[in-house]
VMD Tcl script that draws the C-alpha trace (Angstrom):
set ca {
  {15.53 7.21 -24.64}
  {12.83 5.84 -21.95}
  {15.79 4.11 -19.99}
  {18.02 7.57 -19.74}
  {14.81 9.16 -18.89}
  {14.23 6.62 -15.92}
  {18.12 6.48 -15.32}
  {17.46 10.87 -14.52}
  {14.46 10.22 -12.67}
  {16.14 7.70 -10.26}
  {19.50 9.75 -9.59}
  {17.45 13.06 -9.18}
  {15.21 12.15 -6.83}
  {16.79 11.67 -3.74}
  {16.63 9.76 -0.40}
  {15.55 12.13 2.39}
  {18.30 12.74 5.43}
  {16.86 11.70 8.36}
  {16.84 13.07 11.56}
  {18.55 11.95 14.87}
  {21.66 10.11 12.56}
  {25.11 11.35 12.09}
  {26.46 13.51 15.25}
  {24.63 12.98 18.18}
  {24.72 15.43 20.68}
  {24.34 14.56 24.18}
  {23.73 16.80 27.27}
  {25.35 16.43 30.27}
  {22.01 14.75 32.03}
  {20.76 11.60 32.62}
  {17.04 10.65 32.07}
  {15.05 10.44 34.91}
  {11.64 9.44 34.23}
  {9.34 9.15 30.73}
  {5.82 9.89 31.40}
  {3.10 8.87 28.63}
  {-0.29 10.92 28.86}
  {-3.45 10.48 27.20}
  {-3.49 6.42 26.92}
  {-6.85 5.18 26.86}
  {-6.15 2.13 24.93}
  {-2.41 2.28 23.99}
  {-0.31 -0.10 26.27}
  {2.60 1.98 27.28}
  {4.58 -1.16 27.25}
  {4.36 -1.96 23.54}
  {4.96 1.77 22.85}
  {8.17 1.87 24.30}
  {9.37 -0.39 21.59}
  {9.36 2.57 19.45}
  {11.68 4.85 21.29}
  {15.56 4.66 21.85}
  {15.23 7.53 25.17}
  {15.63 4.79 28.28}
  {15.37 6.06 32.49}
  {19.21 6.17 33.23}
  {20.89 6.43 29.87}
  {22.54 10.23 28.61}
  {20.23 12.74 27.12}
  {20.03 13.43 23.64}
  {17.35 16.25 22.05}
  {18.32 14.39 18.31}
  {17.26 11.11 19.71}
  {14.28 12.69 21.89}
  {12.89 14.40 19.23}
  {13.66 11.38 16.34}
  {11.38 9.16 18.92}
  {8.39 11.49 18.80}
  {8.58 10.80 15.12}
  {8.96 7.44 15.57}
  {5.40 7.54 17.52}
  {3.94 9.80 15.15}
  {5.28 7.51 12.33}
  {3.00 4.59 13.78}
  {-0.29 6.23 12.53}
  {-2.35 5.65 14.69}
  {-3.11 9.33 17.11}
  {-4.13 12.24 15.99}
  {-1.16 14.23 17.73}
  {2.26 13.21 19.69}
  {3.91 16.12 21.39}
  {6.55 16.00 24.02}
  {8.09 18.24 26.69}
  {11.44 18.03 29.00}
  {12.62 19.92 31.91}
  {15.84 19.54 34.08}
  {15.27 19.56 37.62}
  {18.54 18.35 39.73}
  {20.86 17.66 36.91}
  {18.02 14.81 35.51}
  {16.02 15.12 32.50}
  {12.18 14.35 32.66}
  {10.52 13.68 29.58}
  {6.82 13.74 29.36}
  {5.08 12.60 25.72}
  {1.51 13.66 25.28}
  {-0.72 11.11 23.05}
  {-4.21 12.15 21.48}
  {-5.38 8.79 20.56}
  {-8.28 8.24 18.12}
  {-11.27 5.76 17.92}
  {-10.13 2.66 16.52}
  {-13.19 0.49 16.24}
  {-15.46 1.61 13.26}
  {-17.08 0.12 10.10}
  {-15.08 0.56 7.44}
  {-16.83 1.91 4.24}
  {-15.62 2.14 0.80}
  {-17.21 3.67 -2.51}
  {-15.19 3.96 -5.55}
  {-15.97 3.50 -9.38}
  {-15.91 4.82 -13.06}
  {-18.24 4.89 -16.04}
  {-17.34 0.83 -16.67}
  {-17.21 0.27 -12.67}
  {-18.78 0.52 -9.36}
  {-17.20 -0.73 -6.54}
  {-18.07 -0.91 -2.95}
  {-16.91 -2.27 0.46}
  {-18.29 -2.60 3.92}
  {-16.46 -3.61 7.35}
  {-16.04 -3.25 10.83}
  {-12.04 -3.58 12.56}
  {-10.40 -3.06 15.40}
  {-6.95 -0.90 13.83}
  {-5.16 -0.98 17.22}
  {-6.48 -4.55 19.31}
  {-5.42 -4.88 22.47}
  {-3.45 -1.43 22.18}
  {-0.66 -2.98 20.64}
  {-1.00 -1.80 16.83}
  {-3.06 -5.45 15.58}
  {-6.10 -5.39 13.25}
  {-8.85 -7.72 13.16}
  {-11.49 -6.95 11.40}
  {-14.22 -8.49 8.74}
  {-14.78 -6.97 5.06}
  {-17.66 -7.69 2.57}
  {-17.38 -5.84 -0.86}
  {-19.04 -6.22 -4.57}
  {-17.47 -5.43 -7.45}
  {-19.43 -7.10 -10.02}
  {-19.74 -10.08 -7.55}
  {-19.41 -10.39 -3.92}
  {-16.17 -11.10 -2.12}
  {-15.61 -11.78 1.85}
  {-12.92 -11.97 4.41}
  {-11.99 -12.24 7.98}
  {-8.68 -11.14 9.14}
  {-6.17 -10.51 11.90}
  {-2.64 -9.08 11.62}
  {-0.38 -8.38 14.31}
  {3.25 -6.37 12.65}
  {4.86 -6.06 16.13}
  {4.97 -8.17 19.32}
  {5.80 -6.48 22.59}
  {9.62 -6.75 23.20}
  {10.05 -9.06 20.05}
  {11.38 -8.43 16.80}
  {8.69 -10.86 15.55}
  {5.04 -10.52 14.19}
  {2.74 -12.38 11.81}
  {-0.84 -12.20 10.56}
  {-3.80 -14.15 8.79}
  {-6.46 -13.90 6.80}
  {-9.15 -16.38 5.30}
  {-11.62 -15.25 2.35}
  {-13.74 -15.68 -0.85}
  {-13.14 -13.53 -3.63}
  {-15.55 -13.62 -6.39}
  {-15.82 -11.44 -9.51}
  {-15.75 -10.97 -13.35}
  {-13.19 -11.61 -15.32}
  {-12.07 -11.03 -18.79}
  {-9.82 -13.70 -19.96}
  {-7.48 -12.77 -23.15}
  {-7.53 -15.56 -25.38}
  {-5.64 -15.18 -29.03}
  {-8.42 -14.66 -31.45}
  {-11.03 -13.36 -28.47}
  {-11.78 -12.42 -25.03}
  {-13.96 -14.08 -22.72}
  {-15.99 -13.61 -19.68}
  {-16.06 -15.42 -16.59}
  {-16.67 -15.71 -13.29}
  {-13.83 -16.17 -10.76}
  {-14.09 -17.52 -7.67}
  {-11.58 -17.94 -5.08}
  {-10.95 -19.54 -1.91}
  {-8.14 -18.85 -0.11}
  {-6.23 -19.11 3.53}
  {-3.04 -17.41 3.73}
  {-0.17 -16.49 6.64}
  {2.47 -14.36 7.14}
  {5.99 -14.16 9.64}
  {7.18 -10.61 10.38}
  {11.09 -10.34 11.37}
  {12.15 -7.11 12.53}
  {15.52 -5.29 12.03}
  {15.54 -2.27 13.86}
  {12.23 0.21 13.37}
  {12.07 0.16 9.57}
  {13.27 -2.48 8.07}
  {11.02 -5.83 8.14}
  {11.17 -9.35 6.30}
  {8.41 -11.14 5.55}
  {7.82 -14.72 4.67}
  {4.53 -16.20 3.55}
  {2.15 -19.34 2.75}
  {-1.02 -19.52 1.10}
  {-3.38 -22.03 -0.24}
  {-5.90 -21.31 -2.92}
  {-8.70 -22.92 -4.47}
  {-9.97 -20.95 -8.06}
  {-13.05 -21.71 -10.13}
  {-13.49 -20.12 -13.53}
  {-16.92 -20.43 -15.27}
  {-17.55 -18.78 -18.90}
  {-19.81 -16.57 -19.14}
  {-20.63 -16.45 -23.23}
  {-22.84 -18.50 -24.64}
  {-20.05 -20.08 -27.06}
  {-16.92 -19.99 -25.20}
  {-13.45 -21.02 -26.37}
  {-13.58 -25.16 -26.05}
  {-11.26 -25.35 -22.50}
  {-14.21 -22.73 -21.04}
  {-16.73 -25.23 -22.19}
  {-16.82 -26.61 -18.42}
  {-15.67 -24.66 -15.25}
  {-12.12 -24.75 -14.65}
  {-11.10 -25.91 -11.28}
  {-7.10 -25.04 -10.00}
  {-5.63 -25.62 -6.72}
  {-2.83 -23.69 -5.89}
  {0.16 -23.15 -2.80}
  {2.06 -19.92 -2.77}
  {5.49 -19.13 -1.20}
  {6.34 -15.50 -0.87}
  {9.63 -13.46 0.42}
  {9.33 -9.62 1.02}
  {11.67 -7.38 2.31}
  {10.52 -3.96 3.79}
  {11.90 -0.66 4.35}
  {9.99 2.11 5.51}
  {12.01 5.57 6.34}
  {8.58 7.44 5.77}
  {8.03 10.23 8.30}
  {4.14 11.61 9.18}
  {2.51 14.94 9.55}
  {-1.05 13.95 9.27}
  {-1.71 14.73 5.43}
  {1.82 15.82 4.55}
  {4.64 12.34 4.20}
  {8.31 12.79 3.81}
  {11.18 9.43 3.22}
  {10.45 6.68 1.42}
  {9.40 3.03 0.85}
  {11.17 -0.14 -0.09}
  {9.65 -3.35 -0.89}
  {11.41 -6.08 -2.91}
  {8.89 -9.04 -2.91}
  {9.01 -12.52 -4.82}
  {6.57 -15.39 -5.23}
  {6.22 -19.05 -6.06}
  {3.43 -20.53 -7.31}
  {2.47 -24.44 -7.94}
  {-0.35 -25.86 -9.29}
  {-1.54 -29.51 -8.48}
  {-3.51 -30.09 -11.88}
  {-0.46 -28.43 -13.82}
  {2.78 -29.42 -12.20}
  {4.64 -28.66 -14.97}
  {3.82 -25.56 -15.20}
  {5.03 -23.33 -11.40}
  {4.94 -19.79 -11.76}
  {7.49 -17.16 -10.77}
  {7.19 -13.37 -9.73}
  {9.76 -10.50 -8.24}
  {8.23 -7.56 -8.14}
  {10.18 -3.91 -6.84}
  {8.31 -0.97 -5.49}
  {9.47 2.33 -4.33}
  {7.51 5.38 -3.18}
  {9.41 8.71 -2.71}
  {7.65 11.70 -1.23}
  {9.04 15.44 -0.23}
  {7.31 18.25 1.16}
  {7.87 21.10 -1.07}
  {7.07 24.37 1.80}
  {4.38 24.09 4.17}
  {1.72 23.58 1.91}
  {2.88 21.17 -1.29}
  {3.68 17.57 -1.14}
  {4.86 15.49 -4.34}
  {4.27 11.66 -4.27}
  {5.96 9.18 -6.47}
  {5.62 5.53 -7.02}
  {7.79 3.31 -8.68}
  {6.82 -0.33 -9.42}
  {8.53 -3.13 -11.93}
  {6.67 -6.81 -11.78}
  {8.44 -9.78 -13.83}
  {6.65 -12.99 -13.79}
  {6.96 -16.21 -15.86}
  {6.75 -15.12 -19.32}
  {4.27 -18.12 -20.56}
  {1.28 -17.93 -22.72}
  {-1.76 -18.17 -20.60}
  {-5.23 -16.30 -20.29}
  {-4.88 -16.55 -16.70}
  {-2.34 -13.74 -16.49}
  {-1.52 -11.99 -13.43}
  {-0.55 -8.35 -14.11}
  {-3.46 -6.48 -15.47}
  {-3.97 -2.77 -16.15}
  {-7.14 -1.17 -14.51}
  {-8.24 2.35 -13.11}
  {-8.90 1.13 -9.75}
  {-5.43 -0.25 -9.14}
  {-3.06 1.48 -11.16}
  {-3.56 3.47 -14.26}
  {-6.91 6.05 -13.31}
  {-8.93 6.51 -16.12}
  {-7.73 3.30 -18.31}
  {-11.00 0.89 -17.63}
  {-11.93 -2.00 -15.67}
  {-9.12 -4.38 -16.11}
  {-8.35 -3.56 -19.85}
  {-5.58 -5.78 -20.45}
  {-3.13 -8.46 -18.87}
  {0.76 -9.30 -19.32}
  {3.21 -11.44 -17.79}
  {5.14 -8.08 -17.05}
  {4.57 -4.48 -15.97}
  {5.96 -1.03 -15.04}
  {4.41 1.36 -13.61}
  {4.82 5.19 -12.44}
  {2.42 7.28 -10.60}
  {2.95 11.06 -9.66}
  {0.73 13.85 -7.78}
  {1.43 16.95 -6.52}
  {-0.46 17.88 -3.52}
  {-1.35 21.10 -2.00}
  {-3.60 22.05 0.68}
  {-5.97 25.07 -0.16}
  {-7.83 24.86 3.14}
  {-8.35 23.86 7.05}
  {-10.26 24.18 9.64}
  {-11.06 21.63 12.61}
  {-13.12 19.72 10.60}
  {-10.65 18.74 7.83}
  {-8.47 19.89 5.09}
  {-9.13 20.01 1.53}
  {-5.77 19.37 -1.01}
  {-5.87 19.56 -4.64}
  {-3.77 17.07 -6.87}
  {-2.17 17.54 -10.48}
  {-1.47 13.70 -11.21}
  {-0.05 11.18 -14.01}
  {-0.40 7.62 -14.36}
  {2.45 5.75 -16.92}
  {2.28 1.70 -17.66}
  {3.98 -0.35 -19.54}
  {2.66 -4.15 -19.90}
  {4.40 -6.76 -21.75}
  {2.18 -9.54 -23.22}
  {2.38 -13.21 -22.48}
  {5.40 -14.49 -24.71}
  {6.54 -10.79 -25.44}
  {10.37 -9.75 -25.55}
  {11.60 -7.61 -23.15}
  {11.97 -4.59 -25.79}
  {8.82 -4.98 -26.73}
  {7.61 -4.56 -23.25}
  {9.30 -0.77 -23.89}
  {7.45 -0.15 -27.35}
  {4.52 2.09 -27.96}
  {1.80 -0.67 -28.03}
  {2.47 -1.60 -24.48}
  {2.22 1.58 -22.97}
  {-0.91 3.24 -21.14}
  {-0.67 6.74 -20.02}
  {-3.17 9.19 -18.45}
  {-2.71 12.83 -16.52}
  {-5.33 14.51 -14.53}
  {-6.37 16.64 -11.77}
  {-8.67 15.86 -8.76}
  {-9.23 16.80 -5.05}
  {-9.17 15.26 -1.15}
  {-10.54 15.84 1.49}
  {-9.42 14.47 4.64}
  {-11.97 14.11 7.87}
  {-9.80 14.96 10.77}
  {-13.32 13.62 12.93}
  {-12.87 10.25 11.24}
  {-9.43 8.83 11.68}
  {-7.48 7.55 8.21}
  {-10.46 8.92 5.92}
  {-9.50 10.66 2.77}
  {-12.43 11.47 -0.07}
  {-11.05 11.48 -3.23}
  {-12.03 12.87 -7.00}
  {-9.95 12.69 -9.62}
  {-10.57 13.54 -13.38}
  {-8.53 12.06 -15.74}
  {-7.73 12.02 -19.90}
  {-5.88 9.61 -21.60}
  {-2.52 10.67 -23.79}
  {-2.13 6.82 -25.16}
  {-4.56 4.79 -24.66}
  {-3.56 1.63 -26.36}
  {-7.41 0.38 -26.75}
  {-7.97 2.04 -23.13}
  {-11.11 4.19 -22.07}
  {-10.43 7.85 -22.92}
  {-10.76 9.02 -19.68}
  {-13.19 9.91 -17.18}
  {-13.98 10.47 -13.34}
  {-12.79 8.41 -10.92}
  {-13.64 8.53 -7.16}
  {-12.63 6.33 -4.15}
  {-11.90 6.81 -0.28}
  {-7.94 7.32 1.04}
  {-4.99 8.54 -1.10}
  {-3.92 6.53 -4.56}
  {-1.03 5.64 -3.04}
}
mol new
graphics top color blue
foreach p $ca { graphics top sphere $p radius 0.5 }
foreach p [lrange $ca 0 end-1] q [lrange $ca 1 end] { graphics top cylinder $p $q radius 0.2 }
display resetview
């Protein structure tokens, strides 16, 4: 029954036509000029990567109008409008930017009854004025964690782009163990890197290499015996990603959709025998519904090596996936997950715009050594529906406040519910 349901869910939700494709219709001009105003920090050189209009080449108000998109679809101004005149058979295009400030600290509360969770930061979202980040990010949640980090998705006149990060992670941990669960603290150390290739405007792979260092000490006073001593792992990862992002933006309202297929290989110097594999699909699909509703779904299915281990790496927890469940209630080797909301906006002035949000959050987790129809049965499954609100700061660039209530409909040993609060959209 579940797999008809998500067979129905698939085929009727479809993939949004996009603009600009199909019959083109060209007029009988040639462009002239392209004139970008309002660039204070944007280099007009790097933003010209975005659009297919070119001085000298025919005309076309599908492909004029599909680049303004394509700027707004970069995120980063507050408004992209455009304007064309003919003046001695020539076209002249102008494109008017409102950029935004793009160095601020970066602040973060979020939490639950079992949680509290907080980040602090200062970046740069557009260095140079080429789309990069750098930045550096502190946050506790239960311990403190750190990194520094640079990331730049797009060279000028390159398909290419690549980014960095170095950090410490630290936090508490319960590890599942078969006949109890134990606390501990996890640390980790970690470098990692990442090679952008570009094909086209949306579509991106990614490859990646990381090297980690993780330290587990027990909490309890009588741990399990291989707790009786910290655990020390060092680790390389591999990773392959492919992108595809056909999402178009209207500030708070989205339309398109997102493709990621992502794998990962794991080895382990202490436990050679023992590498761990991961695929992992996610797709987001969201439709404006009028002026005023927006619906937002998201799709993800994670497969990893199916060993028993208490180091698992899928876990179920109302910050990241399932609002309302806990703080990291249980791990698998497996997991599937679907997230809804319906969005509408009740109100806006200059200032901002409030939305509320009818939402529910659906997992299934498979345990370590668990067969795949088990993963589908009733004692795997975690699902939660709710209401809550947003409200997004059009002063304050990319900052959504967001309440949500939520009450569990199968908890499987999950928290019944509660309030959960955070800063930008779920998903």
């Amino acid at each position: 029954m579940l797999m008809r349901y998500l067979l129905f869910l698939i085929l009727t939700v479809q993939f949004t036509h996009v603009k600009g494709q199909g019959i083109v219709r060209h007029l009988p001009y040639k462009i002239d000029t392209i004139v970008f105003e309002g660039l204070n920090v944007t280099q007009e050189d790097w933003l010209r990567t975005f659009i297919q209009c070119k001085e000298g080449a025919p005309f076309s108000p599908e492909i004029y109008e599909r680049d303004l998109q394509n700027i707004r679809n970069i995120n980063l101004f507050f408004s992209v409008k455009g304007e064309w005149r003919v003046s001695g058979g020539q076209v002249a295009i102008t494109i008017k930017i409102r950029e935004a400030k793009y160095v601020y600290p970066y602040v973060y509360v979020g939490g639950f009854k079992e949680a509290f969770q907080v980040s602090l930061g200062l970046s740069n979202i557009h260095w140079k004025g080429k789309g990069g980040t750098l930045g550096i990010w502190y946050r506790y949640y239960d311990r403190h964690s750190f990194s520094a980090f640079y990331r730049m998705p797009r060279l000028t006149n390159s398909s290419l782009g690549y980014e960095w990060a170095v950090g410490k992670y630290g936090t508490v941990e319960p590890l599942y163990f078969q006949d109890q669960v134990c606390l501990v603290n996890y640390d980790l150390f970690s470098t990692s890197s990442k090679l952008y290739r570009w094909m086209g405007l949306h579509q991106r792979v990614e490859a990646g290499l990381g090297i980690f260092h993780e330290v587990y000490t027990a909490l309890d006073e009588h741990p399990v015996a291989i707790l009786s001593h910290p655990i020390k792992k060092n680790k390389g990862l591999i990773s392959l990603s492919y992108i595809l992002d056909r999402r178009d933006y209207s500030y708070e309202m989205v339309e398109g959709n997102f493709l990621e297929l992502s794998s990962e290989y794991v080895y382990t110097l202490e436990e050679p025998q023992f590498p761990f594999a991961a695929g992992q699909v996610t797709w987001k699909n969201y439709k404006k519904l009028g002026g005023k509703w927006n619906s937002a779904f998201r799709l993800r299915l994670s497969y990893g090596t199916n060993r028993y281990s208490p180091f698992l790496p899928y876990v179920i927890d109302g910050f990241a996936n399932v609002r309302g469940s806990g703080n990291r209630i249980a791990r698998g080797t497996a997991m599937a997950l679907f997230n809804f909301e319906l969005r509408r906006r009740v109100y806006q002035n200059r200032y901002g715009i409030v939305q509320l949000v009818t939402f529910s959050d659906l997992a299934w987790l498979r345990k370590a050594g668990d067969s795949i129809p088990s993963w589908w049965s009733a004692k795997s499954n975690y699902s939660y529906a709710g209401f809550g609100g947003r409200v997004l700061l059009q002063r304050f660039y990319h900052i959504v406040l967001r309440l949500d209530y939520s009450r569990a409909i199968h908890t499987n040993g999950g928290a019944k519910g509660g309030l959960v609060f955070g800063i930008g959209q779920f998903y």
